[in-house]
N, C-alpha and C positions, 0 to 999 in steps of 0.2 A: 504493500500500500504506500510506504514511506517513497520508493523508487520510482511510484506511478503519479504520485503529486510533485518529484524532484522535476521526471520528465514535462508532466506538463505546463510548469511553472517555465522550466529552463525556454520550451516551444513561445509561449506567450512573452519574454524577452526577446527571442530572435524576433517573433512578428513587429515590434518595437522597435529594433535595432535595424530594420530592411531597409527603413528609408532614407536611411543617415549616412549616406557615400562620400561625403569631401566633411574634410575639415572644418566647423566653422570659424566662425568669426573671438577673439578674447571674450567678447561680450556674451557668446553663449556660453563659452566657456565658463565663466561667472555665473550664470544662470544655474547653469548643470550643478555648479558646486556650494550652490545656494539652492539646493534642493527641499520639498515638503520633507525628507525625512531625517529623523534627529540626526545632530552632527557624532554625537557618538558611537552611533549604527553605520555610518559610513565611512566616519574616519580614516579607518584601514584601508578601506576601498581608494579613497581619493590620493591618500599619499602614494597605495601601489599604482593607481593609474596617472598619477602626475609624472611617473619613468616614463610612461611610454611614448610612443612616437605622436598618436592620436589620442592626447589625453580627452577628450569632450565625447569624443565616440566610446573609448571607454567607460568613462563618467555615465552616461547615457544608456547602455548596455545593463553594466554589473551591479550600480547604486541599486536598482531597481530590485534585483536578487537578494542585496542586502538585508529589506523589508520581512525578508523571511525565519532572517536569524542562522541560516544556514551558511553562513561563510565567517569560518572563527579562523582561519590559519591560510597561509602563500599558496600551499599545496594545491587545497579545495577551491582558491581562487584562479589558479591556472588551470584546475580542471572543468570550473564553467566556463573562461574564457574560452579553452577551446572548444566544447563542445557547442556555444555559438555561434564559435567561427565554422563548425562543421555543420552544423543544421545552416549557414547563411550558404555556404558552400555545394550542400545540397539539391537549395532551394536552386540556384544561381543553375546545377547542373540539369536537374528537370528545364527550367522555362528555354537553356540552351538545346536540350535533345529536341523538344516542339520546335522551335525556329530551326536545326538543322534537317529536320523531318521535312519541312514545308520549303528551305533552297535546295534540298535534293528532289524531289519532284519537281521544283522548277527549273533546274537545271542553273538556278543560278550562280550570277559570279562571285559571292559574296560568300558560296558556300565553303572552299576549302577554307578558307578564313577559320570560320564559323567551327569548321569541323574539328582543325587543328587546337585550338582553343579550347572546343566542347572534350580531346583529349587532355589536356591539362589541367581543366578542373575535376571528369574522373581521376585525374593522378591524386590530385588533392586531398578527395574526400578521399580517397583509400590510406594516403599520409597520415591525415587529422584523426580519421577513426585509430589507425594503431597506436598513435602517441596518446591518447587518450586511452587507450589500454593496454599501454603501458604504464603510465603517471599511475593508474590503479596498484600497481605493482608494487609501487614504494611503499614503503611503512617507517613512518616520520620514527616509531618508537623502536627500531629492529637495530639504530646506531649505525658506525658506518661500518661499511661492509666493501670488498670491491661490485657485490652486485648493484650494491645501489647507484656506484658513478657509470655501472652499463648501461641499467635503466635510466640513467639522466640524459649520458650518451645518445642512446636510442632516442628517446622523447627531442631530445635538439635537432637531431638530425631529419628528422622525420616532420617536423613543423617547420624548419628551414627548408625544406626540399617543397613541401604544401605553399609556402609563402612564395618559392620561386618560380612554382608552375602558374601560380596565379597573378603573380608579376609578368612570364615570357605572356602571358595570356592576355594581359591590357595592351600588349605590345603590339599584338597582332592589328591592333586598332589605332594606329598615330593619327596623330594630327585633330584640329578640334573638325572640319568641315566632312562630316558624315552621315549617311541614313539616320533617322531615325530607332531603327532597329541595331544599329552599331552602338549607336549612343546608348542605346538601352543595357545592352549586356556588356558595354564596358564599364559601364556605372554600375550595375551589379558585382562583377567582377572586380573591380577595383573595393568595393566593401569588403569580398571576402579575402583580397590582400591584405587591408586597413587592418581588422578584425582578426585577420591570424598573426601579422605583424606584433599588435597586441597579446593575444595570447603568449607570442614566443617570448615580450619582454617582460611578462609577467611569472612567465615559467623559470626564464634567466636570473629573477630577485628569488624566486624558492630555491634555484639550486643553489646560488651564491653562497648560502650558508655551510653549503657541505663543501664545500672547495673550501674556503675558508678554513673549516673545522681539521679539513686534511693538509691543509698547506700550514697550522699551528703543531701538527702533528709530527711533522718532519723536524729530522736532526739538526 
């Protein structure tokens, strides 16, 4: 029951977090962090998402999770981040398989594009699913171990490689002067860069502790 309210709480955040592709402005940023809910439920949130690249999209995202009481530690914070950048990623790979479905019937020219890309966001969502279970894998209480810098290992690599496929994948799309339909799936696209970019700098402050704790450890 616990894992079927996590999920659908986590779904009703991504729906929230879809429409939020660029940056904004300092002033939202202020807004975001002047939020309705107590500063001491978000606190944590806001100083781990003030590292990231896209701090207001984070802000935006995870405060919202806060609400629930379920985010006390780095760990569980890099495990919702990314599981929203994988549900955005998800989203992003459904509405590209439709739009490749409809330029392969048309024959049109627009489609290797399209197609090329619609592979790199499959690569993603299969990246983001593993390091998300992986991250499961860890046990903050189990101390260090060499498995746990595998498991860190893995998780880096694997949300770096997601973040790259969906960076080659905005690429496919230069310049501002485009279809409509370009413009559409590269602004999707570039959220779920934003949003995993995120995850990985969030993931990067959980592991820091353990590198730290190994590098005091040494002779």
């Amino acid at each position: 029951m616990a894992k079927t309210s996590l999920s659908l709480l986590l779904f009703f955040i991504f729906i929230f977090c879809i429409t939020h592709t660029v940056e904004p402005s300092s002033s939202s940023m202020a807004r975001a962090r002047h939020s309705r809910y107590p500063r001491a439920r978000t606190s944590f949130i806001e100083a781990s998402c003030m590292t990231t690249r896209y701090p207001a999209l984070c802000l935006k995202c995870l405060s919202r999770y806060a609400n629930s009481s379920k985010i006390h530690n780095a760990q569980q914070l890099a495990q919702v981040a990314l599981t929203v950048s994988l549900y955005r990623a998800r989203y992003t790979r459904s509405y590209m398989l439709k739009v490749a479905k409809e330029l392969e019937a048309m024959k049109a020219k627009e489609y290797p594009a399209v197609r090329d890309c619609l592979q790199q966001i499959e690569d993603s969502v299969i990246q983001l699913s593993q390091s998300i279970r992986e991250l499961r894998r860890l046990e903050p209480r189990a101390g260090m171990s060499d498995d746990i810098f595998l498991h860190i290992n893995n998780v880096e690599t694997w949300v770096s490689a997601a973040l790259t496929d969906a960076s080659f994948c905005v690429d496919e799309f230069p310049g501002r002067r485009m279809s409509k339909m370009k413009a559409t799936i590269k602004g999707k696209v570039l959220n779920v860069a934003q949003l995993t970019s995120n995850a990985l700098a969030l993931f990067h402050q959980y592991a820091a502790r353990y590198r730290a704790a190994a590098t005091k450890k040494l002779p």
